[in-house]
N, C-alpha and C positions, 0 to 999 in steps of 0.2 A: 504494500500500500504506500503510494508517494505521499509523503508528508509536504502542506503548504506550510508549515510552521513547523520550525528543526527547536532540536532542542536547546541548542544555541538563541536562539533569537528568544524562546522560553525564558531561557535562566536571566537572558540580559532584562528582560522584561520583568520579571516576578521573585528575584534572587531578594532583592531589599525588603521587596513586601514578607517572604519567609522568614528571614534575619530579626523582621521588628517583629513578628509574632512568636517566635521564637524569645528572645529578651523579652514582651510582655509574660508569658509565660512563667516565666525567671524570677522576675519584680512583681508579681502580679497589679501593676501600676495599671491605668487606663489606658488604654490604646485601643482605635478601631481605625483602620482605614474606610470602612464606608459608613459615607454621610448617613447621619437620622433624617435632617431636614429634606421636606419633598424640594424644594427650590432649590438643592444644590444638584437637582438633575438636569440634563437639556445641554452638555457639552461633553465634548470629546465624547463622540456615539454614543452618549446615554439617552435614554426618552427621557423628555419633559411627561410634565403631567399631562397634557393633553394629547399627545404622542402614547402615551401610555394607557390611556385609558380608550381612544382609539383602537390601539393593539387587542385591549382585553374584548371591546366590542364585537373587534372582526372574527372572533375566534366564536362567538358565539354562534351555535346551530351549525358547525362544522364537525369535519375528520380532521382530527388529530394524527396524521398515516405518520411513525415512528419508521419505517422502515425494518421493523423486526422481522426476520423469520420466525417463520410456524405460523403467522397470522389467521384465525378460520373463523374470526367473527368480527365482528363490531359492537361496542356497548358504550351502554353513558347511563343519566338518568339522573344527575344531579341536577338538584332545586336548589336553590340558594335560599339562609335561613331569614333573608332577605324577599322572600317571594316572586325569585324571579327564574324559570327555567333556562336552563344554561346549553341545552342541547347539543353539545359535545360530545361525540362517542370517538372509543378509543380502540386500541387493538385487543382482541381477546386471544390468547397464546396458548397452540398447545406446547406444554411443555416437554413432550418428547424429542418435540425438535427445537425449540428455544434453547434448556438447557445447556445441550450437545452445543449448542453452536455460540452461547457463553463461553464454554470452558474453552474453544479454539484460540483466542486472541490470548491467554492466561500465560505463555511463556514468554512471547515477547513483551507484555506487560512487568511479567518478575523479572526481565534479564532487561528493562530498562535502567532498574535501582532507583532507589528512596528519594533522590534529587530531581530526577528529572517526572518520575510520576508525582510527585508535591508540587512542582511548578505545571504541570498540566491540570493537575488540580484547581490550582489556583488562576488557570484563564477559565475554567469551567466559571469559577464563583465572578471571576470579572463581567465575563458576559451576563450572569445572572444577575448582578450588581446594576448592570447599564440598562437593565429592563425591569427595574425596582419598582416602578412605579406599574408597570404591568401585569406583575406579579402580586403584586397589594391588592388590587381589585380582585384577581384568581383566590385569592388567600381572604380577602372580604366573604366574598358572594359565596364559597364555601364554608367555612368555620364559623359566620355573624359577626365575625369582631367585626368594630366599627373601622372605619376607614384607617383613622392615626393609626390606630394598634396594627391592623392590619399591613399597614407601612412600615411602621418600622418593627415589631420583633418577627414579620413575615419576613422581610426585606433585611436592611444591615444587621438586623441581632441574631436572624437566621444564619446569614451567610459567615458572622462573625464565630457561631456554633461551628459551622462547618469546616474555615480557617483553622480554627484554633484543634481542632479534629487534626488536622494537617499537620501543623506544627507538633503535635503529640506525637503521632506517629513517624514523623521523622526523626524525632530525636530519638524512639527506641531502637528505631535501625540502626541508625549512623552510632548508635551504642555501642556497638561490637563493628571492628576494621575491618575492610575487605579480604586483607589478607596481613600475615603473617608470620615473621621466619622468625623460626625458635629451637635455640640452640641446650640443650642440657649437656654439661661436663662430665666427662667421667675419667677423672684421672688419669692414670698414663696412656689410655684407651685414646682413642680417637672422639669426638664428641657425639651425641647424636643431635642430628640438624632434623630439620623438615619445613616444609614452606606449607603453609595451611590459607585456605581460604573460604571463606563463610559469604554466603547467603541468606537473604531472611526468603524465604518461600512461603506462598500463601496460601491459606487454607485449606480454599474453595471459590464457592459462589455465596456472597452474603447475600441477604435477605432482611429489606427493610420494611418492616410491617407500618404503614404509617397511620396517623391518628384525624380524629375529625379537626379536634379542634386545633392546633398546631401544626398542621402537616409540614410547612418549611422549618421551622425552628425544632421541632421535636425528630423532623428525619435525615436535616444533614450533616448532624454528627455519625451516626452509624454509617451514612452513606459515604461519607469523604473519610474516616476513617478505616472504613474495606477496602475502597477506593485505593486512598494511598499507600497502604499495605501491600500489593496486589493482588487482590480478589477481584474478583467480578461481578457485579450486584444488580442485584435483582429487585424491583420496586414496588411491592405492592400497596398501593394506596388505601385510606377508608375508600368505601362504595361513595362516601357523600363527599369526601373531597380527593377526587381524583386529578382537578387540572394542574394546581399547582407542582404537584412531583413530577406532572406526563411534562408539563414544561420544562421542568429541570430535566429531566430523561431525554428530553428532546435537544436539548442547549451542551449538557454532557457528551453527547452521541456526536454531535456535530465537532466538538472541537476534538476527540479523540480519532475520529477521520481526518480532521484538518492536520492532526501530529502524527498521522504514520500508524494508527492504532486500530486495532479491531471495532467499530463501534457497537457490537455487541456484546463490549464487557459492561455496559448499563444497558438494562434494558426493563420495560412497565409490562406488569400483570394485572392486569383492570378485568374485572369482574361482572359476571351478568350477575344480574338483582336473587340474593341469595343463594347463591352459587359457595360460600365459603369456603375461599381456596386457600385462606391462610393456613389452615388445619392441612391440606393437602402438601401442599408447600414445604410447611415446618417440616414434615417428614420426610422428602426425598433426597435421599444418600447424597447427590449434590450439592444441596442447601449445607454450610458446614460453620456458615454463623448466624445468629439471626438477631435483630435488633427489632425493638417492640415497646410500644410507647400504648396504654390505654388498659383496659380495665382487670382489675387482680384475676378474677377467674380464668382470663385467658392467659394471663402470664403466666400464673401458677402450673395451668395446664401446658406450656410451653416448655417450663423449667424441667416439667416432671415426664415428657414424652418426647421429648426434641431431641436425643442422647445424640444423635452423633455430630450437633452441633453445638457451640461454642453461643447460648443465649445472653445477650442484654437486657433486663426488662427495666420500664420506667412504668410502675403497675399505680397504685394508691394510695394514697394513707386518710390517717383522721389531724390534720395540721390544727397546729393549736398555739394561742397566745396566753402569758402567765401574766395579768392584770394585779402586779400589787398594790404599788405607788411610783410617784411620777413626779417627775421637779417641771414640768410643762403639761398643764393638765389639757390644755385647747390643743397644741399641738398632737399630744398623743391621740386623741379622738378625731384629727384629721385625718392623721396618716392611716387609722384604723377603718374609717370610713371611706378613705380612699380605697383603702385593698379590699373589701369586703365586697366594694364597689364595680371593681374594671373588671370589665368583659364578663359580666353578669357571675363570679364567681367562680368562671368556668376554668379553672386556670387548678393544676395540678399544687400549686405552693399557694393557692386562697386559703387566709384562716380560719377555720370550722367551730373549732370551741374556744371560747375565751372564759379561762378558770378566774373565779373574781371572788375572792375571804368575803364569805357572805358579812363578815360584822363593818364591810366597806375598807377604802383605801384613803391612805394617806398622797395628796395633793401641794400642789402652789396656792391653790384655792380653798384649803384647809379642806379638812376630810369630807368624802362621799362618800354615803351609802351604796350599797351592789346595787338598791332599786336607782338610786340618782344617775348613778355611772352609768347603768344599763339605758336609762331614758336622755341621759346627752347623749350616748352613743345613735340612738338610735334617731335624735333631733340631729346629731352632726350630718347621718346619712342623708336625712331628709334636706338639709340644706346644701349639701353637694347635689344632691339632685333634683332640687323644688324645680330647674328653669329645664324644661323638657328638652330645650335644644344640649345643653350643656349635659341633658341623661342619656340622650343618646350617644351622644360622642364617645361618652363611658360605657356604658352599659354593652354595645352591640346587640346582638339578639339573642336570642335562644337558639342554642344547635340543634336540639331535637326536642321529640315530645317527650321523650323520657326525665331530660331535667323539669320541665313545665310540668307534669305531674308531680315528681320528688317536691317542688316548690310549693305546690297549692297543699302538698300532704303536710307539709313542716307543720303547719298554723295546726294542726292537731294534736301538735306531741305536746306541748305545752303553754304556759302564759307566751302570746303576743306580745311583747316590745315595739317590734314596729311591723307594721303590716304591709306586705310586697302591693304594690298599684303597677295600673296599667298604664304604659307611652304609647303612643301613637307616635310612627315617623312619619314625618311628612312626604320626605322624600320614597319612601319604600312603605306604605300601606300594608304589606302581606308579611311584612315583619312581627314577631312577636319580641314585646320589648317588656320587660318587668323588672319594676328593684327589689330588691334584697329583702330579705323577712328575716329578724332578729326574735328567736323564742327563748323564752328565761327557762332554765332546767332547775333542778336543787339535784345536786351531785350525790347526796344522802339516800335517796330513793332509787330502790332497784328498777322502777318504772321508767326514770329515766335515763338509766343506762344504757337501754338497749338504745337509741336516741343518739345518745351524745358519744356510741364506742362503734356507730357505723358511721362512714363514709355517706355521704351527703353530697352530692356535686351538684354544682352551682349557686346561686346566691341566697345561702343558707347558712343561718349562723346559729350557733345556740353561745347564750352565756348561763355558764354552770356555776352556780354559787358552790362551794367547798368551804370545810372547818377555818382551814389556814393555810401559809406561805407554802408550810408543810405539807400539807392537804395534796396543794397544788402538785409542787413537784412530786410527790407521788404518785399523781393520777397521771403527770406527764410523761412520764418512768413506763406506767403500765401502758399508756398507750403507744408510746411509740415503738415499746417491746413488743407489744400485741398484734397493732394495728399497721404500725409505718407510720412515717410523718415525711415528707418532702419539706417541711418549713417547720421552722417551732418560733416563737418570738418572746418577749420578755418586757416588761415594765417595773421597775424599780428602783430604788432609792437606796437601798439595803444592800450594805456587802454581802450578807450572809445570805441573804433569799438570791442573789445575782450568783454566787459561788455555788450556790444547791443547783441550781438551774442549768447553770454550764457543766456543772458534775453528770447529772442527768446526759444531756446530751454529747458530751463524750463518751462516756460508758455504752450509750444506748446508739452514738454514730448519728445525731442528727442535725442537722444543720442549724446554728441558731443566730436570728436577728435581737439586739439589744437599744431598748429605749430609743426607737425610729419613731421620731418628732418632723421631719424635715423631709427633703426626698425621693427620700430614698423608700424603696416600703418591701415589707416581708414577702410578698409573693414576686419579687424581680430579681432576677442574677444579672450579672456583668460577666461576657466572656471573657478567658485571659485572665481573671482576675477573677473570682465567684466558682464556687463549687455546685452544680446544682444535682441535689441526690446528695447522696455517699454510698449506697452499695452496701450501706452496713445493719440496715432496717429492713425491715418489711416492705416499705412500700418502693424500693428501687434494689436490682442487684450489682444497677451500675452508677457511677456518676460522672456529670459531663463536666468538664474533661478533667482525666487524670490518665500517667501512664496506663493502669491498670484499664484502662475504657480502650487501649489502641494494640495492648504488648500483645496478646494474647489472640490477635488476625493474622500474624504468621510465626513461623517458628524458623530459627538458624540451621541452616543444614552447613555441616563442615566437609569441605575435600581435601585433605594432605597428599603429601608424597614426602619422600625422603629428599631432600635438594641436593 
C-alpha cells in the first residue's frame, strides 16, 4: 500500500505534540492542545461552527459506506434524545470475514514500533480535532447533552482521553530497548556475549464496547490505546449512538490508508435493532481485549465469561458526598448544585448520596440543621435553574426512558426536598428535559437502605441523615466496598473527619474530591493530570489513564543469539 504521508513527514509533524503529552503526564500540570472554545475553530482546515454543523446536517438520512469487508447489510435507527430522526444507517459485518481481514494489516502495524504508530495516532485525533465542531452535534443528537457539553468533553476532552491513551502506551514500550548486547564474565573462560532484541507484540483484535451516553470520551481511551499498542480494533457502538464512533472509524481508516497501513485495522460493528452482538463478540477467540464502558450487569458478565480476553470495564457505582462543615457555606451549595445538575445526572462521577450528621453542620453562616442544609441545597438547585434557557444548557435531555422512569420512581422512596419539573426546549420540542429531584432518606432505617445502597442514574439525589462524622465515613467505607464509587467528595473543617475520609478512600481505592467551593466540581476529570476510576473498587476494573490501562495490550517477545 503506497503511503501519501511517510512516516517522516509524521514525526516532523506530531513529534512535539507527543513530547508535551508525555511531560504533562510526568507533572501532571494542565496541558491540552485542543481548544474548549467553539470560536477557536475555522482555521488551518478546521470547520467553523457553521461549516460544522452543515457537515452534521449533510450526513443526515444517509450511508455511512466504511469500506469494510464482509459488508451484508445496512442498519441505523437512531433518534436523537432530542427528537429528531437521524437516518443514518451503517455497515452491518459478518464477522467471518471482517475478522480475518482485521488481523491481515497486524504485522506491519507491530513491525512499524511505538513511534511511528503514536504519531499516526495522533493525525487520527488531528483530523478529528479539525471536525470538533461536527462531531458535537453527532455527540448532541445522540447522548442529549446539551450542545456546550457536547463540544467540549465530546470534542477536546475526548480527544484529550485518547492522546493521553497514546502517550501511556508509549512510554511502556519504549520501557524496554530495542535491543541489547550483554556481556557476563566468566573468568579465565572467555565471556558469554549475546545481542538480544525485544518486541512488544500485540495481543489481538480489541474490542471497544461503547456507551450511550459518552461514546467519544468514554471510547477513545481503549481505542487509541489498542491502537497504539498494535492491535487492531474493532468498534462496537451503543445501538443509540452509533455516529459518533462510525465517524471516528471512518477518519481512523482514512488516515491509516493515507500512511501505508491496512485500513482495516479499525473497523465498526453496528447493529440491527436487538441483535446483541456485544455478547457474540466478547466471545470470539479473536477478540483478545475488550474495553466497556456502561452498566455493572454487563460488565460483570464480561469479566466472568470473556476469558481469553484481557477486559476493561468502567461499570457503576453509588458516588457519594460527606457533608460535614464548610468555611464557604454558598459556595459549597453551588458547586453541589452544579454537579447534581449537568447533563441531567447522567454522568458516571454524579453525586448520588450526600451523608449529612442528622444533628446539622457547622458553617461561615453559623450552624444548619440537615433539614436547613437539605432545603438550601435544594433552593440552590432551583436557582441555577429557575431561567429555563440557562436549564437547558445544563440539563440536556434525557437518554432514555429508563432514567425518566428511575426519576418519576425517586419521589416514592422518600421525603421530597425538591421536586424534578418539567422544560420545555424551544429549540427541540420532542426533547424531554427535567431537573433533579432531591429525596431526604434517615440512614437509620433498613427501608431506606435499599434506596440509598442502589445505583440511581440520573438526576437523582438522596440526602441521608446519619448519627455522625463517624456514621458517615463508615457508610462510605461500606459502600464503596460494596457498591463502587467512580467519585467520592468531602466537606469539612475538621482535620480529623478530613483524615477519616481520605483513610477510607485509600484503603477502599476511591477517588476523592475535597471542599470544591469554586470550579472545579466532583463529577469532572482533567486529562494528563486526573485519574478517572482506579480499578480498585467495584465500580471500574480500570482507570483512565495509568500505565496499568495500556501495559497489559501487548507483551515483549525476546530474540537472542550469541554475537
Amino acid at each position: 500500500m503506497t503511503a501519501a504521508l511517510s512516516a517522516h513527514e509524521l514525526i516532523a509533524r506530531h513529534r512535539s505534540t507527543l513530547d508535551q503529552a508525555l511531560e504533562a503526564i510526568r507533572t501532571r500540570a494542565y496541558w491540552s492542545p485542543h481548544p474548549e472554545h467553539p470560536k477557536a475553530y475555522g482555521e488551518n482546515g478546521s470547520l467553523d461552527a457553521a461549516a460544522g454543523k452543515a457537515a452534521f446536517d449533510a450526513l443526515l438520512g444517509t450511508r455511512l459506506d466504511l469500506g469494510q469487508p464482509g459488508t451484508d447489510d445496512w442498519v441505523g435507527g437512531e433518534t436523537s434524545p432530542y427528537g429528531i430522526d437521524l437516518g443514518v444507517t451503517y455497515p452491518h459485518a459478518d464477522l467471518d470475514v471482517l475478522l480475518p481481514a482485521m488481523k491481515a494489516g497486524q504485522r506491519a502495524w507491530r513491525d512499524a514500533g511505538a513511534e511511528q504508530r503514536a504519531v499516526v495516532c495522533l493525525e487520527i485525533l488531528k483530523r478529528i480535532s479539525d471536525r470538533t465542531h461536527e462531531f458535537a452535534h453527532a455527540v448532541m443528537h445522540t447522548s442529549g447533552q446539551a450542545f456546550m457539553m457536547a463540544f467540549q468533553a465530546g470534542g477536546p476532552h475526548a480527544q484529550d482521553r485518547g492522546l493521553e491513551a497514546v502517550a501511556y502506551a508509549y512510554v511502556e514500550q519504549v520501557r524496554t530497548p530495542d535491543t541489547a548486547e550483554w556481556t557476563k564474565p566468566q573468568g579465565k573462560r572467555d565471556p558469554l556475549a549475546m545481542t538480544k532484541h525485544f518486541t512488544p507484540v500485540p495481543r489481538g483484535i480489541g474490542l471497544v464496547i461503547g456507551c450511550n451516553t459518552f461514546p467519544t470520551w468514554n471510547g477513545y481511551p481503549g481505542l487509541f490505546a489498542s491502537l497504539a499498542t498494535g492491535n487492531a480494533v474493532l468498534v462496537k457502538p451503543h445501538p443509540r449512538a452509533v455516529l459518533p464512533l462510525a465517524l471516528t472509524v471512518q477518519v481512523a481508516r482514512e488516515v491509516l490508508a493515507e500512511t501505508g497501513f491496512d485500513p482495516n485495522l479499525v473497523a465498526l460493528a453496528a447493529e440491527r435493532p436487538g441483535e446483541g452482538i456485544a455478547k457474540t463478540l466478547a466471545l470470539r477467540p479473536e477478540i483478545r481485549i475488550i474495553d466497556y464502558t456502561g452498566s455493572t450487569a454487563f460488565g460483570d458478565w464480561l469479566e466472568a465469561n470473556a476469558r481469553q480476553a484481557q477486559v476493561y470495564t468502567e461499570k457503576a457505582g453509588v458516588n457519594t458526598v460527606v457533608v460535614h462543615s464548610t468555611s464557604d457555606y454558598k459556595g459549597m451549595l453551588s458547586n453541589l448544585a452544579f454537579s447534581l445538575s449537568l447533563y441531567s445526572g447522567q454522568m458516571c462521577t454524579t453525586p448520588q448520596n450526600l451523608l449529612v450528621p442528622r444533628e446539622g453542620i457547622s458553617t461561615d453562616q453559623g450552624p444548619k440543621s440537615y433539614d436547613e442544609m437539605v432545603a438550601d441545597l435544594a433552593r440552590a438547585v432551583d436557582g441555577l435553574l429557575g431561567d429555563d434557557a440557562r436549564a437547558n444548557a445544563l440539563l440536556g435531555a434525557i437518554v432514555n426512558p429508563d432514567v425518566k422512569a428511575r426519576l418519576e420512581a425517586a419521589a416514592g422512596l422518600g421525603e421530597v426536598a425538591l421536586a424534578s419539573r418539567e422544560i420545555t426546549n424551544p429549540d427541540f420540542p420532542g426533547a424531554v428535559v427535567r431537573t433533579p429531584v432531591i429525596v431526604k432518606l434517615d440512614g437509620a432505617k433498613p427501608d431506606a437502605e435499599a434506596a440509598y445502597m442502589s445505583e440511581c442514574f440520573g438526576p437523582v439525589s438522596f440526602a441521608v441523615a446519619v448519627d455522625s462524622a463517624a456514621d458517615a465515613a463508615e457508610l462510605l467505607r461500606r459502600t464503596v466496598r460494596e457498591k463502587g464509587a467512580m467519585t467520592v467528595g468531602a466537606y469539612t473543617t475538621d482535620p480529623e473527619v478530613e483524615q477519616a475520609v481520605r483513610e477510607v478512600c485509600l484503603e477502599e481505592a476511591a477517588q476523592l474530591s475535597l471542599n470544591l467551593t469554586g470550579g472545579v466540581y466532583v463529577n469532572q476529570t482533567a486529562a494528563f493530570s486526573d485519574f478517572h476510576g482506579s480499578g480498585g473498587n467495584p465500580a471500574a476494573s480500570a482507570a483512565l489513564c495509568d500505565g496499568a490501562f495500556v501495559a497489559n495490550r501487548f507483551r515483549v517477545v525476546e530474540v537472542r543469539r550469541e554475537a
